[in-house]
N, C-alpha and C positions, 0 to 999 in steps of 0.2 A: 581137751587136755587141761590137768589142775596148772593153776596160775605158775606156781614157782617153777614146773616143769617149763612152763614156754616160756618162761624169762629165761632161763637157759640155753635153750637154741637161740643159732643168729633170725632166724626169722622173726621171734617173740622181740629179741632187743631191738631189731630194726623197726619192726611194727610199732611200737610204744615207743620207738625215739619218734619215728614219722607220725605221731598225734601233736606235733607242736607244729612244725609248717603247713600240717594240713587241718588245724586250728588257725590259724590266720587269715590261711587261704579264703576259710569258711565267712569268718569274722571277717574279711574288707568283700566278698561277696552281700553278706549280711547289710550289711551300710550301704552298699552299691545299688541294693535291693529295694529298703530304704529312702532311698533320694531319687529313683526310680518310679516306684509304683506310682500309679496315678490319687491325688490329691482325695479324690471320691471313695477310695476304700480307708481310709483313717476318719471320718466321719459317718455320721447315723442315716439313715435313707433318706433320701428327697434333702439333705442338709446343704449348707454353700459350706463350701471350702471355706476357712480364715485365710490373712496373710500371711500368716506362717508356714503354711503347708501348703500354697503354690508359689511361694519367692525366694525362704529360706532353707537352709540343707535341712533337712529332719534328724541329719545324723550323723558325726564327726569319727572314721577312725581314731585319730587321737584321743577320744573319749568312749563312744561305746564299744567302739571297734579293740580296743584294749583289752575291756572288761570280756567281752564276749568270747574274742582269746583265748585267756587265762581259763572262764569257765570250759569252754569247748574243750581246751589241754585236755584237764581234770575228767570229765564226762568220757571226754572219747577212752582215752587211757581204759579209763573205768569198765568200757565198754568191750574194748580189743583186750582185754585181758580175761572176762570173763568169754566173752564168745570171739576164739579165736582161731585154731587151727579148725579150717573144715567148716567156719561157719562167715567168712566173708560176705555174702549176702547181708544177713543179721546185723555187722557193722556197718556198712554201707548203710541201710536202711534206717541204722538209728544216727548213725550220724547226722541224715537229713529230718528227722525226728529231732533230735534234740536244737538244732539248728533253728527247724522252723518253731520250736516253743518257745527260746527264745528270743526270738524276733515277736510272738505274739504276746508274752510277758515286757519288751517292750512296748509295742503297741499299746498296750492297755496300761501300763502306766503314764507313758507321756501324752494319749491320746483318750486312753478314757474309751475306747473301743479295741475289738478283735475282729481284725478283717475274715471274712468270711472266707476270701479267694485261700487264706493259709491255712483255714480250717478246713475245708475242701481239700487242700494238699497233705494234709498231716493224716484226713481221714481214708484219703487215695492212698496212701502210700501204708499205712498199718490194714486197709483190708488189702492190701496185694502181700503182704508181710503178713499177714495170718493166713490166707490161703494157702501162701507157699509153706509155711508152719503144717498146716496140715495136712496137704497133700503131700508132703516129702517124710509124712511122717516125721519129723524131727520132736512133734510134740512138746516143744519148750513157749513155748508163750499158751496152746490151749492145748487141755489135754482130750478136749472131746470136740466135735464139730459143732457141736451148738456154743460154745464157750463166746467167740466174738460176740454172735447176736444176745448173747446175754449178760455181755459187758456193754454194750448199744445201750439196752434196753436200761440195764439199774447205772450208767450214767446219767443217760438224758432223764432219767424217771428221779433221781434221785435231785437232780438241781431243781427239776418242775416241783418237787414237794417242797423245797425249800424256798422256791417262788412264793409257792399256795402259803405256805405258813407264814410269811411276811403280808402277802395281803391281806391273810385274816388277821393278824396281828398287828399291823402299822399299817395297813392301808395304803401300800404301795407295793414296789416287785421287792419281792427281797433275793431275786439275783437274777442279773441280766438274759437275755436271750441268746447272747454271743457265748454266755458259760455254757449254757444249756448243749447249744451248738457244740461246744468245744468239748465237754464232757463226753459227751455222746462220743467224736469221735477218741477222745481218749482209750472210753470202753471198747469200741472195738479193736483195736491192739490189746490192750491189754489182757481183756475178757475178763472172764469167771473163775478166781476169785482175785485177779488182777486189779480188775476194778475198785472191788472192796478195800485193800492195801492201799492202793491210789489215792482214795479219797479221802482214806485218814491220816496219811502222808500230807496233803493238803490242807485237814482238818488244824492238824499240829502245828506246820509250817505259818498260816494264818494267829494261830495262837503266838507262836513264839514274837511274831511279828508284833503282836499290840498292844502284849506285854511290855515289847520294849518300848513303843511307843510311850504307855502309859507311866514308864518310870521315866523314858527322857524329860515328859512334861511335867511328872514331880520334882525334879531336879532344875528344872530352868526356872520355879518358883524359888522366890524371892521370899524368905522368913519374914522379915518387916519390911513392906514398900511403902514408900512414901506417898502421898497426893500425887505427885506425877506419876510415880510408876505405877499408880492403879490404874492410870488409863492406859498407859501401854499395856499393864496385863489382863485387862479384860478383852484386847484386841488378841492377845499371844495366842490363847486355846484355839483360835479360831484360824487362825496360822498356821500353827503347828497342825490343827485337825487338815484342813486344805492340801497341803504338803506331806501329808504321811498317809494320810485314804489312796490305797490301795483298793479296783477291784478286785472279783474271787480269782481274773483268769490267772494272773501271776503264780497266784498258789496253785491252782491246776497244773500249769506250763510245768513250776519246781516241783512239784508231784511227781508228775509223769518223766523228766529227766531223773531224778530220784530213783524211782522203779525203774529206769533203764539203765546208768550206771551203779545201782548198788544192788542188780539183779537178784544175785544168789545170798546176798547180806538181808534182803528185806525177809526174802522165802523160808529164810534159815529160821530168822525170828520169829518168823507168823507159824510155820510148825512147831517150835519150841514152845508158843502160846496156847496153839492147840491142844498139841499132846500133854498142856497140864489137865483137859477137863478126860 
């Protein structure tokens, strides 16, 4: 049903009021979730837990619990208005979707990894959600049955290349295993040519990011400093850099919520780009 149509009916308004209680709901689960998991999955294999992450909460409703909120609102909404009468399924499915990319865009900011156990869940849950895509006919996430495995394949192919060209070029990974992981399962929800969208939704998102980075640290220089302030600002870059390095998965997570609240808005674009060649 088009969007303005089902704001119309009581179902559409009740549906899209109930994206705020059942945005919170989600967000103090999220947290719960959080201060829950065992200390072993927010670290690197064979790693020892620190003391933060077997003493301390990992994570405060009043603080992420907030934020996570607000975005889940926005997302969900996003979501029950494009696939809503007749496709209940589809919002369920990404509700928990978006949920758990969040929580892994946490993880990998304040931890510096992406637990696997989420990845495994984000991957379970988008191939039971493209199965039933295809078998119900509905045809809206892939339109042919090879589509999932060939959003698999050019995710996880596409971070390994990006691996390779950092080793050959800097001589270390140039992107983690957990993206790699995490792509992959991205591609199979998404598929063919889901994937593609995704990644440069990602590609950008990453951009916009260290753009701003790199104007905030033009801006906090100092036009004349003096003998003191040269030694605080040779410590600054190194600060600022510490604090603003972000891994890829962040921008993966905002990707793939992206493609799923601005479904028919991304689709719309990328035929319009097409249809110029």
């Amino acid at each position: 049903m088009p969007i303005l149509d089902y704001l119309k009916t009581t179902g559409g308004i009740i549906w899209t009021a109930a994206c705020v209680p059942i945005s919170i709901l989600l967000a103090w689960l999220a947290v719960w979730v959080m201060n829950k998991i065992p200390a072993s999955w927010l670290c690197d294999y064979n790693e020892t837990p620190s003391r933060e992450l077997l003493e301390e909460p990992r994570a405060g409703f009043r603080r992420e619990g907030v934020i996570l909120s607000v975005l889940l609102t926005f997302c969900l909404a996003g979501c029950r208005l494009q696939f809503n009468k007749g496709f209940d399924i589809y919002f369920l499915c990404f509700a928990m979707i978006i949920l758990l990319s969040l929580m892994i865009a946490v993880c990998d900011i304040k931890y510096m990894i992406i637990p696997d156990q989420f990845t495994a869940a984000l991957a379970l849950i988008g191939a039971a959600l493209s199965i039933y895509d295809i078998v119900r006919g509905f045809r809206i996430l892939h339109s042919t049955w090879w589509s999932p495995l060939a959003g698999l394949a050019i995710g996880a192919g596409t971070m390994l290349l990006i691996d390779l060209i950092g080793m050959l070029l800097y001589k270390k990974d140039g992107m983690g295993f957990g993206d790699v992981k995490l792509f992959a399962a991205v591609g199979l929800l998404t598929g063919f040519p889901g994937t593609i969208y995704t990644f440069i939704v990602s590609i950008l998102t990453a951009t916009v990011f260290f753009v701003c980075i790199l104007l905030a640290a033009k801006v906090r220089k100092s036009p004349e400093p003096d003998k003191t302030e040269e030694s605080d600002e040779k410590e600054e870059p190194q600060e600022l850099s510490a604090k603003s390095y972000l891994a890829f998965g962040p921008y993966i997570a905002a990707a793939l919520i992206a493609y799923i609240a601005l479904f028919d808005v991304i689709h719309y674009l990328a035929n319009l780009y097409i249809d110029l060649f």
